[in-house]
C-alpha positions as CSV (number, residue, x, y, z in Angstrom):
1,X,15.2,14.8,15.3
2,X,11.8,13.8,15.3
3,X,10.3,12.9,11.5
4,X,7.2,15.1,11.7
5,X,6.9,19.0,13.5
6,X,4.1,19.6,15.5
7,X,2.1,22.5,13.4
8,X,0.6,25.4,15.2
9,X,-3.2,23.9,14.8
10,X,-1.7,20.6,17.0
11,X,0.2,22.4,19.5
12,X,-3.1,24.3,20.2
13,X,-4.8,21.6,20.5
14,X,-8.1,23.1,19.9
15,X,-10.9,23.2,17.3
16,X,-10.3,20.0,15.8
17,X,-12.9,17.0,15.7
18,X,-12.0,13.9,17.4
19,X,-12.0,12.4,13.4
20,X,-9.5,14.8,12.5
21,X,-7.3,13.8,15.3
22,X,-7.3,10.8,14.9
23,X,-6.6,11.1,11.0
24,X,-3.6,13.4,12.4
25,X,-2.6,10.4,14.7
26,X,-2.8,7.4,12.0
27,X,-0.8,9.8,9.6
28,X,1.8,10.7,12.5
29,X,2.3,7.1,13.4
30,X,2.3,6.2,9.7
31,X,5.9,8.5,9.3
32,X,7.1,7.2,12.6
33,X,6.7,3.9,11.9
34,X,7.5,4.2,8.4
35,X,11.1,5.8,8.9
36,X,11.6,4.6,12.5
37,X,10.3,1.0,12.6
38,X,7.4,-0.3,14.5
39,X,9.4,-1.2,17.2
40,X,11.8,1.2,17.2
41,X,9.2,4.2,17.7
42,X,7.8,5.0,21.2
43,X,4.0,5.7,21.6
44,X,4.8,8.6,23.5
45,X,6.6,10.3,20.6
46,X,3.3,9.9,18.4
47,X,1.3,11.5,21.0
48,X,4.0,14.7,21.4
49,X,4.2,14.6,18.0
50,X,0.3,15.7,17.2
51,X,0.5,17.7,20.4
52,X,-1.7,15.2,23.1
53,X,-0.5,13.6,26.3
54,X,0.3,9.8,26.2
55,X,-2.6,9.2,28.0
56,X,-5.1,11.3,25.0
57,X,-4.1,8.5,22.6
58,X,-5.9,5.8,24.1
59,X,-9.2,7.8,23.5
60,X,-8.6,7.0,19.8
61,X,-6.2,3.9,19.8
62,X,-6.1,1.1,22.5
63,X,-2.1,0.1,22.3
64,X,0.1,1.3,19.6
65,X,-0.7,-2.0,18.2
66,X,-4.5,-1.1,17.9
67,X,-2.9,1.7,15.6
68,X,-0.6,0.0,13.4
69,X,-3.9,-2.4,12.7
70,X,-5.6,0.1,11.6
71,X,-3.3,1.7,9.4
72,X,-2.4,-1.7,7.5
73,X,-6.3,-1.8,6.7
74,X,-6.8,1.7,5.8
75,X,-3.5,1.6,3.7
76,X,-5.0,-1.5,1.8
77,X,-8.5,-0.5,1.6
78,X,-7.1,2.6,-0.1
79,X,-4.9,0.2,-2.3
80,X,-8.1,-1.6,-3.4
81,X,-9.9,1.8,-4.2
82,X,-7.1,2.8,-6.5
83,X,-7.1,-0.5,-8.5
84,X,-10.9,-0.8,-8.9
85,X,-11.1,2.8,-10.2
86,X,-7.7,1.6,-12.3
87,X,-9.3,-1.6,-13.4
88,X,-12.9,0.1,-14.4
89,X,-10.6,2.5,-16.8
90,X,-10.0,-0.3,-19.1
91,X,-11.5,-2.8,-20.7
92,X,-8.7,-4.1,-22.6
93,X,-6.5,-6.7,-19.9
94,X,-3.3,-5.7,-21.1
95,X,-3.8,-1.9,-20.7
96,X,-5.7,-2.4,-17.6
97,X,-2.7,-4.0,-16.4
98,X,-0.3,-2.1,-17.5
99,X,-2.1,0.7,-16.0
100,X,-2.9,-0.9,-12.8
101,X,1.0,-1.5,-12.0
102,X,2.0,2.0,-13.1
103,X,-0.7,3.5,-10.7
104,X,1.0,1.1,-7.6
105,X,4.1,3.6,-8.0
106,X,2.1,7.0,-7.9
107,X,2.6,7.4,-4.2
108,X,3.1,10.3,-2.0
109,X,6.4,10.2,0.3
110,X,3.9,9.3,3.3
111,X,2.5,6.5,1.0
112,X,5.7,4.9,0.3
113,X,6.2,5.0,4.3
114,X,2.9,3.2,4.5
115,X,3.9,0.7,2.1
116,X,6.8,0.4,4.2
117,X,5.1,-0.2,7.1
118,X,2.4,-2.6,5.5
119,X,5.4,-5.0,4.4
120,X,7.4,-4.8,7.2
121,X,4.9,-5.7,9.7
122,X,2.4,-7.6,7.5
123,X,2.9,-11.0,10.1
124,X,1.5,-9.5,13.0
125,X,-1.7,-9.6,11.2
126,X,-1.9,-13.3,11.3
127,X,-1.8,-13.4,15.2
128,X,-5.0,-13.2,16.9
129,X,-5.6,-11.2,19.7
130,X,-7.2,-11.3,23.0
131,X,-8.5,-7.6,23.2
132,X,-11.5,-7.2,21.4
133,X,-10.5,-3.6,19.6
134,X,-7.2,-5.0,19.0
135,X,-8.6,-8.4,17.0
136,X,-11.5,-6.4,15.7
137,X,-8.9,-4.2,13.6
138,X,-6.8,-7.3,12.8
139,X,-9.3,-8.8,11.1
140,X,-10.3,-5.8,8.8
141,X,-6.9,-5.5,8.5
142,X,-6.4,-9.4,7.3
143,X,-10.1,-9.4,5.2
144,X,-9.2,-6.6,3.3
145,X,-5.4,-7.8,2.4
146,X,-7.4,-11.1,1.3
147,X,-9.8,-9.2,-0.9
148,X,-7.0,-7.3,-2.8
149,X,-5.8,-10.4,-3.2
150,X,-8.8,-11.7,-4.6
151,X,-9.2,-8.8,-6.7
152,X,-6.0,-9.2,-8.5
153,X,-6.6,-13.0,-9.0
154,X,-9.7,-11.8,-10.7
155,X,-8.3,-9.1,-13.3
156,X,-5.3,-11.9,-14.0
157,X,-8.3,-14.4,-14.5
158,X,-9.7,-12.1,-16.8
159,X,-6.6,-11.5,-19.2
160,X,-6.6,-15.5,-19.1
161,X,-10.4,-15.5,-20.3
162,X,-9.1,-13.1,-22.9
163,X,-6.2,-15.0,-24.0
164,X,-4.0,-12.4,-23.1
165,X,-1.7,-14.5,-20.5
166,X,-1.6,-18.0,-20.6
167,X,-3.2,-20.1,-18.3
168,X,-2.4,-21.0,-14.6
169,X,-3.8,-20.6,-10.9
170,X,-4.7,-17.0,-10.4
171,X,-4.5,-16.7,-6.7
172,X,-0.9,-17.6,-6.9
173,X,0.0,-16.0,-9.8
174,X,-1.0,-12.5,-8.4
175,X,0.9,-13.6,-5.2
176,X,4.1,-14.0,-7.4
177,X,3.4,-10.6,-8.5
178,X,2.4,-8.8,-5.9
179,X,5.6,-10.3,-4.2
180,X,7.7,-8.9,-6.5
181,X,5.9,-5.5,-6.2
182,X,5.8,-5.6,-2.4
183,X,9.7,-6.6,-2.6
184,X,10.3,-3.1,-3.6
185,X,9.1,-1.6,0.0
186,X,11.7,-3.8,1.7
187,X,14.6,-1.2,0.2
188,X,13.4,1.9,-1.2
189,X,13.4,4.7,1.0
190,X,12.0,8.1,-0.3
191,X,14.7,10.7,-1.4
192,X,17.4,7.5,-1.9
193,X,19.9,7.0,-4.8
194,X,16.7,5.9,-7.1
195,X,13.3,8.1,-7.7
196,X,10.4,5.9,-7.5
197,X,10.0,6.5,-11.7
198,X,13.3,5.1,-12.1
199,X,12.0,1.9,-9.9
200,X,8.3,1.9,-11.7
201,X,10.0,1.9,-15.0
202,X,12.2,-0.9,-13.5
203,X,9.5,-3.4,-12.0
204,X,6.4,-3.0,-13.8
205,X,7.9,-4.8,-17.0
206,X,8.8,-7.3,-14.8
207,X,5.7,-7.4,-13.3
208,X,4.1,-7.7,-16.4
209,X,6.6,-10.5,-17.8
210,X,5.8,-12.8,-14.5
211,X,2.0,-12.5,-15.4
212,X,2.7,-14.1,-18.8
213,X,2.1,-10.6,-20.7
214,X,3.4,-10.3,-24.4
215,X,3.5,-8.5,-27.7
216,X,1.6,-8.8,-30.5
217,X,4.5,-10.3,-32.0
218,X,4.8,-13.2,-29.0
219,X,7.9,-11.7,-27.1
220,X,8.1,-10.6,-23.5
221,X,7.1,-6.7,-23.0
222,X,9.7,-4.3,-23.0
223,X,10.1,-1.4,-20.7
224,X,9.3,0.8,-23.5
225,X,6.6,-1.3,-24.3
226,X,5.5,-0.7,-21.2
227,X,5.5,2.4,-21.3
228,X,4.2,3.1,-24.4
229,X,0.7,1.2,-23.0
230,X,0.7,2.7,-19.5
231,X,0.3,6.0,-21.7
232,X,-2.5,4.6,-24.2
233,X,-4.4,3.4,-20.6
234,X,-4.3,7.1,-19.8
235,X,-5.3,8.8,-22.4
């Protein structure tokens, strides 16, 4: 069976804004893709899925490519929203952290899909394109993965300033950590043997051990540690 029901406002087919659609479309294709695989899920599908011919999607997206584009850059744009508002929170590095690494586990079912998604497919960014709407959304897609990037190399540069974490190259060190966090999408699938608590109270120490992070005392940060700050951040 199909992931996601067409509801009565799709099969109608009426009264909705060509934005909406399109939102309905990117969120369809974001499930599909998400719990099907990008190559395993037909374009058709999406479209009888939000209640459109085949032939209706290309008003919005030029190849299910074109899609899949521009769900990797609205997925990381919305990553890089959440961490500036997370980051702003705190002026403290550890807490601001802490907190930034809880917050990447806060995800709705269709997030974790996106996440999914995003990892999976995350090569296809790095090939150009010869359509123009096709290598126009790759590159959003690529600047904005390269500006999260950037932003995390920036907080970790911070907590270095600070003498929170001791010193290294930034840009790689938020690699290694956002590897470690990305690894996660690679297995976990929502409603599995594990909740995605069980896996943020899991990989955020770990997380926080790979920056460098530590106690007052000089010893690596505990889960309850952890924890304990994540709560302090959002208070």
């Amino acid at each position: 069976m199909p992931p996601v029901r067409k509801t009565k406002q799709s099969q109608n087919g009426g009264g909705r804004s060509s934005r909406s659609k399109r939102a309905e479309i990117l969120a369809t294709a974001t499930e599909y893709f998400g719990r099907q695989g990008y190559e395993h899920t037909k374009w058709a599908d999406v479209a009888a899925a939000v209640g459109i011919g085949s032939t209706a999607l290309y008003h919005y997206f030029e190849s299910k490519l074109h899609c899949l584009y521009e769900i990797q850059a609205d997925g990381v744009q919305a990553d890089r929203d959440k961490f500036d508002r997370t980051v702003a929170e705190h002026e403290d590095f550890a807490e601001a952290l802490t907190a930034v690494l809880e917050n990447a586990f806060d995800l709705t079912e269709l997030e974790v899909l996106r996440n999914r998604l995003l990892v999976a497919e995350q090569n296809l960014v790095g090939l150009q394109r010869k359509s123009p709407r096709e290598e126009e959304a790759r590159r959003m897609a690529r600047s904005r993965i390269r500006d999260l990037e950037f932003a995390w190399a920036t907080l970790l540069t911070r907590g270095m300033e600070q003498g929170a974490i001791p010193e290294a190259d930034p840009r790689l060190l938020a690699r290694a950590i956002l590897g470690l966090y990305n690894s996660v999408w690679h297995w976990y699938r929502p409603r599995g043997s594990m909740t995605l608590d069980q896996v943020r109270d899991f990989y955020v120490p770990r997380c926080l051990a790979v920056a460098g992070l530590t106690t007052a005392e000089g010893k690596p940060v505990t889960p309850a540690t952890a924890r304990k700050r994540a709560r302090r951040a959002a208070a």
